[in-house]
C-alpha positions, 0 to 999 in steps of 0.5 A: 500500500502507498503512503505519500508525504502530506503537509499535515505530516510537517513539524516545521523544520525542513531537516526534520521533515527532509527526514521523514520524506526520505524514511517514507521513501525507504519503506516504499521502496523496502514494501516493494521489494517485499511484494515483489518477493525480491528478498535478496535485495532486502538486507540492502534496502534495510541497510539504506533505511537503518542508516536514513533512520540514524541520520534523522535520530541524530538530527532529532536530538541535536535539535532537542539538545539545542531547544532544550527540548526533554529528550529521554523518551524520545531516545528510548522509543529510538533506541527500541526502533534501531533494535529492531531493524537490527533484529530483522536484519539479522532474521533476514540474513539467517534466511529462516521460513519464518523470517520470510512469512514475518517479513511481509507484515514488516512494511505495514509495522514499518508504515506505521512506525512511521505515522505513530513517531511523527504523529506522535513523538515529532510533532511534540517538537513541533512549537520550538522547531517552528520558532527557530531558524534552521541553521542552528549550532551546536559545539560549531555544528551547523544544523 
């Protein structure tokens, strides 16, 4: 099933939802690999999104840092996400048959992550993202 970038999905910082457009790109394109049963492409596209998925959870917490935003339950529910992908990672490259029926219902878990984290988790930042400029710094950083 499509899912497409809407402007309700905006928290207001073009880092933060240049993120989550490409994180929706990721999964559309992991889906498709999905229906298609191209499972060798898998660990790839997993690979892909692990990686867009720590970029956005690093700029997230650089810009929680630097708004003074409370950021530790945040940073579970990432540290929840990274593990697992890090778990289906491994699932796939073992190659069970039990991996291959559960991968199927991971695009709709991954599609919802999707929705719940910006829905919920984002857009708490939403106010202060919107009320700073985007090129913020932190420790020399520009964001």
């Amino acid at each position: 099933m499509d899912m497409m970038w809407t402007e309700k999905m905006s928290v207001g910082n073009v880092i933060i939802d240049n993120d989550h457009k490409e994180l929706l790109g990721l999964i559309m394109a992991l889906d498709s690999e999905i229906n298609t049963k191209n499972h060798a492409a898998l660990p790839r596209a997993l690979k892909l999104l692990k990686g867009c998925m720590n970029r956005h959870f690093y700029n997230e917490e650089l810009f929680a840092h630097a708004l003074g935003i409370p950021f530790a339950m945040h940073k579970v529910a990432h540290q929840n996400m990274q593990t697992e992908i890090d778990f289906l990672m491994y699932e796939i490259e073992k190659g069970s048959v039990a991996t291959t029926c559960a991968i199927e219902h991971y695009s709709q878990f991954l599609r919802d992550w999707l929705i719940k984290h910006i829905a919920e988790e984002d857009m708490q930042m939403k106010p202060l993202l919107q009320a700073h400029p985007y090129d913020l710094k932190i420790d020399g950083i520009s964001l």
